[in-house]
C-alpha beads as a LAMMPS data file, in Angstrom:
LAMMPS data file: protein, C-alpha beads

260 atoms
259 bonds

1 atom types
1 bond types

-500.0 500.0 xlo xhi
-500.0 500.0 ylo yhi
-500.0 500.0 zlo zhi

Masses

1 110.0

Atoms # bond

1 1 1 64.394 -261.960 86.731
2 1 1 62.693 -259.056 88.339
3 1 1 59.661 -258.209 87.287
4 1 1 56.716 -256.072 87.029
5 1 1 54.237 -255.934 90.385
6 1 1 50.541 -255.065 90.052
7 1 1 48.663 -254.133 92.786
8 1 1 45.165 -254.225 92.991
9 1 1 44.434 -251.148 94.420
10 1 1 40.629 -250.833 93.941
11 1 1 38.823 -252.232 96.515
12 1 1 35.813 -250.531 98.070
13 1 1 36.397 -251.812 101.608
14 1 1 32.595 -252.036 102.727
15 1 1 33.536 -253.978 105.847
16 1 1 35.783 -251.354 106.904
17 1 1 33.391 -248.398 106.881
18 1 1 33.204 -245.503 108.469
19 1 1 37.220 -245.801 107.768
20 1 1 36.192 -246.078 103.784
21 1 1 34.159 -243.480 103.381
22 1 1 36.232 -240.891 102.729
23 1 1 39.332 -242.753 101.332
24 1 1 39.935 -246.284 98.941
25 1 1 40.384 -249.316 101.133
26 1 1 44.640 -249.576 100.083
27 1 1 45.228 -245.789 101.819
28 1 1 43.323 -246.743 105.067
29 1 1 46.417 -246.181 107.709
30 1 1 48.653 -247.841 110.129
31 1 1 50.868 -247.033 111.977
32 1 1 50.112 -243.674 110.099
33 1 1 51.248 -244.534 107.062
34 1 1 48.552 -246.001 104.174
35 1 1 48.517 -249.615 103.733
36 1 1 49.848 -249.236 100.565
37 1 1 53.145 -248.082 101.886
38 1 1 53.773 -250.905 103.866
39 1 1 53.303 -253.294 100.747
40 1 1 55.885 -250.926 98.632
41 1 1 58.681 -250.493 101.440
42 1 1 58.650 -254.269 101.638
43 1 1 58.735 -254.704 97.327
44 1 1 61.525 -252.019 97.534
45 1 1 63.506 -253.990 100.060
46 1 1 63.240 -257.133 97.410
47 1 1 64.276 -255.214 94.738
48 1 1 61.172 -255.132 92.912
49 1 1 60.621 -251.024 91.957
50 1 1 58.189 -251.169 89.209
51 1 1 54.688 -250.926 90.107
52 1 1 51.836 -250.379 88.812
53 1 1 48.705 -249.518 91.028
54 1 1 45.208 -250.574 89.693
55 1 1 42.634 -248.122 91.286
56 1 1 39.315 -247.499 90.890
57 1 1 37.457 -246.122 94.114
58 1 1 38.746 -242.862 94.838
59 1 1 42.049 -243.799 93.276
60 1 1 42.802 -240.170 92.566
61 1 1 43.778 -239.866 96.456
62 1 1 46.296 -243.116 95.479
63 1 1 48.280 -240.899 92.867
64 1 1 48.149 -238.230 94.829
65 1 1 50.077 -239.603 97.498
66 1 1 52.037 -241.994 95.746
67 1 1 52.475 -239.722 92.558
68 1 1 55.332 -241.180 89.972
69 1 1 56.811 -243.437 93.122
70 1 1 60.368 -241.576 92.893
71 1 1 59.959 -240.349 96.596
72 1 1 59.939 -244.166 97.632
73 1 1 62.708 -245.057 95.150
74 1 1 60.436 -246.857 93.032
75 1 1 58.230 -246.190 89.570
76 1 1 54.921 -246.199 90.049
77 1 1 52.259 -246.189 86.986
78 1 1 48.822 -246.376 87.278
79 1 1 45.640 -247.750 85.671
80 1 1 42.354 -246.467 86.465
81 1 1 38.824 -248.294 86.384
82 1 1 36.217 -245.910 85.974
83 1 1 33.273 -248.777 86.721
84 1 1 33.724 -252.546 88.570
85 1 1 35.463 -254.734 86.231
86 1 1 36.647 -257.286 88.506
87 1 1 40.006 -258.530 89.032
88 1 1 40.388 -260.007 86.052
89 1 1 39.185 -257.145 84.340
90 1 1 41.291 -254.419 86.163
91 1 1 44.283 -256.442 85.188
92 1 1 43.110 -257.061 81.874
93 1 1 42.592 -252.793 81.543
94 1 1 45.978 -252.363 82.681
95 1 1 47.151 -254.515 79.529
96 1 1 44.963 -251.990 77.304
97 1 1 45.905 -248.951 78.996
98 1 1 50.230 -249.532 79.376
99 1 1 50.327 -251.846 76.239
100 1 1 54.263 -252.316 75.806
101 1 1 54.790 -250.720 79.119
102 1 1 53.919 -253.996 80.188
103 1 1 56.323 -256.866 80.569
104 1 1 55.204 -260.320 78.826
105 1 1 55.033 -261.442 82.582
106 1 1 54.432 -259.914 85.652
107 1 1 53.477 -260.275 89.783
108 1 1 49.899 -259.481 90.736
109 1 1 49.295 -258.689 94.571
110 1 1 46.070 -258.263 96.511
111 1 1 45.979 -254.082 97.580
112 1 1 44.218 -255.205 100.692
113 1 1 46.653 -258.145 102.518
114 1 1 50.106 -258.284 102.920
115 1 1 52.561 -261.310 102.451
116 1 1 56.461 -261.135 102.832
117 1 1 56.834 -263.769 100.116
118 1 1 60.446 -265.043 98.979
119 1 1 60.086 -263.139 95.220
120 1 1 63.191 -263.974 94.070
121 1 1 62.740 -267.898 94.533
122 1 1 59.143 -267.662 93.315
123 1 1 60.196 -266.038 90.039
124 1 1 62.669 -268.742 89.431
125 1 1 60.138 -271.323 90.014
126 1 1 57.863 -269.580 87.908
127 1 1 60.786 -268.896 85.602
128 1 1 61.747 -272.727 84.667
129 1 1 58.332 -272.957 82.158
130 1 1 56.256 -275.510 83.256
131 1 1 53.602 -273.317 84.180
132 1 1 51.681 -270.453 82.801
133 1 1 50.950 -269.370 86.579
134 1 1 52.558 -269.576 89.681
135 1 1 49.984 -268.658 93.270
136 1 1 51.885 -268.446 97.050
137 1 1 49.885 -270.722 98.899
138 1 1 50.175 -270.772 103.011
139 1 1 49.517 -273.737 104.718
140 1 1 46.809 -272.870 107.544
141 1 1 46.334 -276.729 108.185
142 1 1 46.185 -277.465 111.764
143 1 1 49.335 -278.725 112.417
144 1 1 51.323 -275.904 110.483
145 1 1 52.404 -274.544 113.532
146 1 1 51.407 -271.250 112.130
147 1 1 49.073 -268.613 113.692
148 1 1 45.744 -269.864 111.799
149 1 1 44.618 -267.011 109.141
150 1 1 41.558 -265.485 109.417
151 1 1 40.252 -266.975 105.906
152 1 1 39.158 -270.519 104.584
153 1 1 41.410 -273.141 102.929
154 1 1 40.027 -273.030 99.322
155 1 1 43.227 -274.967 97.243
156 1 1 44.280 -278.690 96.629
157 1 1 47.635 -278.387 95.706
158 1 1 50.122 -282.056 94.724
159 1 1 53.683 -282.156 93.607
160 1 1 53.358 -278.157 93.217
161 1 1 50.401 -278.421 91.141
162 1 1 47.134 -276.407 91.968
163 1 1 44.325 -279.431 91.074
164 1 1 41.597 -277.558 92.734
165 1 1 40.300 -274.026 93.507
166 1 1 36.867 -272.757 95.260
167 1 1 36.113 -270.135 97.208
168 1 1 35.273 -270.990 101.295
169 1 1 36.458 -274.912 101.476
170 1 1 37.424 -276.076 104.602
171 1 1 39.881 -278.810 105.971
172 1 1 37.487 -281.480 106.181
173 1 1 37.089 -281.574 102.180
174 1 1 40.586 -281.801 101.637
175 1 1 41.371 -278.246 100.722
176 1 1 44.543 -277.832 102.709
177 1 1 46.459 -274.549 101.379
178 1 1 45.054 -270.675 101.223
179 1 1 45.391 -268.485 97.954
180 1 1 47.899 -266.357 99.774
181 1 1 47.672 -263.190 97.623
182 1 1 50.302 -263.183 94.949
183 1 1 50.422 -264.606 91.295
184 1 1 52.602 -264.629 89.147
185 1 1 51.172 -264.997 85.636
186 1 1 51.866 -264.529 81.795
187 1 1 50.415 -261.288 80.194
188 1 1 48.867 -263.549 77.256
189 1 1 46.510 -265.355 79.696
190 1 1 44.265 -262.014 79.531
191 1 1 44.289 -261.837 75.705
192 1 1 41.491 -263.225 74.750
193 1 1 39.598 -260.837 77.508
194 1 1 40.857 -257.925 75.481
195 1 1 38.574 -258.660 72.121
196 1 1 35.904 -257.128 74.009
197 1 1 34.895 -254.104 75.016
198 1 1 36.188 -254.720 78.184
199 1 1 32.425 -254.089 80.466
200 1 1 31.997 -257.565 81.448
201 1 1 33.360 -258.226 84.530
202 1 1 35.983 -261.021 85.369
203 1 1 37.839 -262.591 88.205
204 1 1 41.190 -263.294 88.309
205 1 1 39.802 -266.490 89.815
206 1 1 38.342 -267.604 86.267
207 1 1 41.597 -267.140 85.013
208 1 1 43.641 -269.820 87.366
209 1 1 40.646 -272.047 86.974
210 1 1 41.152 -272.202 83.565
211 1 1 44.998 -272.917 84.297
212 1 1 43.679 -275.470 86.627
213 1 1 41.891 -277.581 84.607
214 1 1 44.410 -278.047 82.268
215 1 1 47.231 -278.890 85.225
216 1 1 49.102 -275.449 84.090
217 1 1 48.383 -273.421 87.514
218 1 1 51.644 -274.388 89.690
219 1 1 51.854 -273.808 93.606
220 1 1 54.704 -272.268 95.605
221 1 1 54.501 -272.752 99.436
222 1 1 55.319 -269.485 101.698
223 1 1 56.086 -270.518 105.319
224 1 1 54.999 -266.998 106.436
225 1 1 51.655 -266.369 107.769
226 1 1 49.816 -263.181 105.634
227 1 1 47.584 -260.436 106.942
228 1 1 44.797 -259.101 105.441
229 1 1 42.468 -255.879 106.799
230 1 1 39.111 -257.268 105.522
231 1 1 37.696 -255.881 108.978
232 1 1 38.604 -253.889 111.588
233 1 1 40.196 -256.579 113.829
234 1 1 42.606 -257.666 110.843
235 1 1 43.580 -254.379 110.411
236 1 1 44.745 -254.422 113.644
237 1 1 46.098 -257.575 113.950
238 1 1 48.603 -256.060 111.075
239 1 1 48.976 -252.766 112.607
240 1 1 50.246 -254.697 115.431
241 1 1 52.462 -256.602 112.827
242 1 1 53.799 -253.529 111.483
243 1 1 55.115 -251.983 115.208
244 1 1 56.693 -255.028 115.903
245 1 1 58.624 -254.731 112.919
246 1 1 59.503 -251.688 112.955
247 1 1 60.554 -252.417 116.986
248 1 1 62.776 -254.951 115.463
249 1 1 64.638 -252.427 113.451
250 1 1 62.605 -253.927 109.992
251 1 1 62.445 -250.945 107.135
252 1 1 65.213 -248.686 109.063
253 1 1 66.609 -246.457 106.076
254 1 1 63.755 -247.190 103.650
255 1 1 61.245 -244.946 104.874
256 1 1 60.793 -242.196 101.837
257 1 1 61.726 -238.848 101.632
258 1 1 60.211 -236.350 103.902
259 1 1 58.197 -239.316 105.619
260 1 1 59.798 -239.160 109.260

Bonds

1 1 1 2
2 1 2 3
3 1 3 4
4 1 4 5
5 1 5 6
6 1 6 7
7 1 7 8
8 1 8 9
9 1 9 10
10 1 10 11
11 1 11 12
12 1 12 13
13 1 13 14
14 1 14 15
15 1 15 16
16 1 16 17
17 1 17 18
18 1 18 19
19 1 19 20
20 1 20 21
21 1 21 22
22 1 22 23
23 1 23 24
24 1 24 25
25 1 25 26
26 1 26 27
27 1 27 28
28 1 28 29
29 1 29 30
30 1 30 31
31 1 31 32
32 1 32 33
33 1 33 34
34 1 34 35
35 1 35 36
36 1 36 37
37 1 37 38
38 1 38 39
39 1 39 40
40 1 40 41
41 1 41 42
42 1 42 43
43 1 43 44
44 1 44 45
45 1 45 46
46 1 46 47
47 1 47 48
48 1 48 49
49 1 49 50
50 1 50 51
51 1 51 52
52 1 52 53
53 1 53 54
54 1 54 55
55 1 55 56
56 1 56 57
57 1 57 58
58 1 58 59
59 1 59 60
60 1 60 61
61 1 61 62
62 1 62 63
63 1 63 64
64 1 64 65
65 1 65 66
66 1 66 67
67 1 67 68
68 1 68 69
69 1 69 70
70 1 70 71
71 1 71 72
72 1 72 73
73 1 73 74
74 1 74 75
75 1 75 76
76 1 76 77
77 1 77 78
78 1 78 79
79 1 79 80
80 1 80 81
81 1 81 82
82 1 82 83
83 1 83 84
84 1 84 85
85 1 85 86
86 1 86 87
87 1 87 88
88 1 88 89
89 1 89 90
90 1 90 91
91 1 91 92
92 1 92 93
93 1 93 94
94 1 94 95
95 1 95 96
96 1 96 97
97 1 97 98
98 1 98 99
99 1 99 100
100 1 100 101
101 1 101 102
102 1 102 103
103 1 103 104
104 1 104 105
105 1 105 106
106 1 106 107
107 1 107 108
108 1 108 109
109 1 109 110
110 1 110 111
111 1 111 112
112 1 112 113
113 1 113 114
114 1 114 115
115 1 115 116
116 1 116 117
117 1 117 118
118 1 118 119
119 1 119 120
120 1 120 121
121 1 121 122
122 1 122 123
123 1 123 124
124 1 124 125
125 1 125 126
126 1 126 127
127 1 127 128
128 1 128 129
129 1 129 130
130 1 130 131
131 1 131 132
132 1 132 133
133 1 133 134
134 1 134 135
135 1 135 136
136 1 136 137
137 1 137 138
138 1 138 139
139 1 139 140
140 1 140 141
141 1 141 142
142 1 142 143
143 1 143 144
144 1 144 145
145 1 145 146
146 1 146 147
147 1 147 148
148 1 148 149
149 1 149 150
150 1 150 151
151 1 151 152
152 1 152 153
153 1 153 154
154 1 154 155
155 1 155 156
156 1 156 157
157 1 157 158
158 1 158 159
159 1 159 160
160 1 160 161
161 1 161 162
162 1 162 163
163 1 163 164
164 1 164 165
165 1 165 166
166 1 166 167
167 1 167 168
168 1 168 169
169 1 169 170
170 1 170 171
171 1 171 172
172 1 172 173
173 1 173 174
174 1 174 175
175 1 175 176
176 1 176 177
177 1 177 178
178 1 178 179
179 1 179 180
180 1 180 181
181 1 181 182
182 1 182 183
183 1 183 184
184 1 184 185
185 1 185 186
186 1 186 187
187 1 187 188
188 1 188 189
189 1 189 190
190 1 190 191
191 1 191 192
192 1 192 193
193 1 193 194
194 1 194 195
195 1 195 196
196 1 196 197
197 1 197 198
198 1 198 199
199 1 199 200
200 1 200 201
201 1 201 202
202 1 202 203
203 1 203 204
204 1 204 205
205 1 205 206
206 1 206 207
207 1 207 208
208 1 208 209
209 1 209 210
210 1 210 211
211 1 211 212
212 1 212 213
213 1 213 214
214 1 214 215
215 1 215 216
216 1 216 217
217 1 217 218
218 1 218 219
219 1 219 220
220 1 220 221
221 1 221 222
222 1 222 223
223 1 223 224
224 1 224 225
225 1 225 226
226 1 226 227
227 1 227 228
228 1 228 229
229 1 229 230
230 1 230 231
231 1 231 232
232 1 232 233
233 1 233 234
234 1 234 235
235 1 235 236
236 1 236 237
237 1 237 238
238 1 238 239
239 1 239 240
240 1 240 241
241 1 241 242
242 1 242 243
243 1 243 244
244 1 244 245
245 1 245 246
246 1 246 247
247 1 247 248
248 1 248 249
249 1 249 250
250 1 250 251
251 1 251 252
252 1 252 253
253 1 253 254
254 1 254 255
255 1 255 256
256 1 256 257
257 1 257 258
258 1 258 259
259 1 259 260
């Protein structure tokens, strides 16, 4: 019931700058270690060790450190975007590039935010059919009792079922639950994307509206706050994250070879 995870890898990270200048967004560090490690130390702990990084912006500096993934225990392919295809589009280049070397199904994650989501359990919900997508939603409502997220609400979710999506909705308009970062979705979905020549650019976001409208997008609650370093202060917020952790005795013995 394992399967495949995708990261989006290809983010410019404009807000981050002068950090981004000189490297992609996913290898900015902390704690001296890329972002991107973080993300694939926690995958590894799950059990999930087949990855696939989608990079774009200087994603030659991604395979370089990363290379085939065999130094973190995992397998690590990759799928470059030579021009901005969006989301929807670097996932739906992936499918053109790997062909068979993609699963019928797989996980997408966000290369920029990082959510220690239950897989396992969201792979059997996603696993019993009923829908064609699965999203982690968090619940940043006021009386979560969770440390507010730095983003807006911007789903409706009922009986598991996402019934609305839009970008920067608030409380007051009923939008309750955050996108949290992680899908997991059918490889057909992107299909009819591949037709094409693949230039126009797509969100992932069109896809699960799509989904939506047809009440086939489903919703699995995470009751663990995510991090995301859209700015400066986020990144530290999770570099903070990281060092407590790691204080805590978190990741002992699955640091990589040669990494001290």
């Amino acid at each position: 019931m394992r399967k495949q995870v995708l990261i989006l890898a290809g983010g410019l990270g404009l807000r981050l700058r002068p950090l981004t200048e000189k490297c992609p967004k996913p290898m900015v560090l902390v704690h001296g270690e890329p972002f991107l490690h973080w993300q694939i130390l926690d995958l590894k702990e799950q059990g999930y060790t087949d990855i696939v990084l989608l990079v774009s912006y200087l994603g030659e500096q991604v395979q370089k450190h990363f290379g085939d993934g065999s130094r973190f225990g995992v397998r690590i392919d990759y799928s470059f975007e030579t021009e901005p295809l969006g989301t929807g589009g670097a996932i739906a280049l992936a499918i053109k590039t790997l062909g068979d070397e993609l699963d019928d199904d797989f996980i997408v994650m966000n290369g920029d935010s990082f959510l220690r989501a239950p897989l396992d359990d969201v792979a059997g919900f996603f696993e019993e059919g009923v829908f064609d997508a699965v999203v982690t939603t968090f619940d940043n409502g006021l009386k979560s009792g969770l440390p507010a997220t730095p983003v807006p609400n911007n789903l409706k979710v009922k009986n598991q079922i996402v019934i609305e999506y839009e970008k920067a909705a608030g409380l007051e308009r009923g939008f309750d639950r955050v996108d949290s970062g992680i899908y997991f979705v059918k490889k057909e979905l992107f299909f009819g994307n591949l037709k094409g020549d693949l230039k126009t650019p797509f969100q992932l976001e069109d896809v699960l509206r799509r989904l939506i409208a047809e009440k086939r997008c489903g919703a699995f609650a995470v009751n663990s706050r995510f991090y995301d370093i859209g700015t400066v202060e986020r990144l530290a917020e999770f570099e903070s994250f990281v060092q407590s952790e790691l204080a805590a005795g978190r990741w002992t013995g699955s640091e990589p070879e040669g990494v001290p």
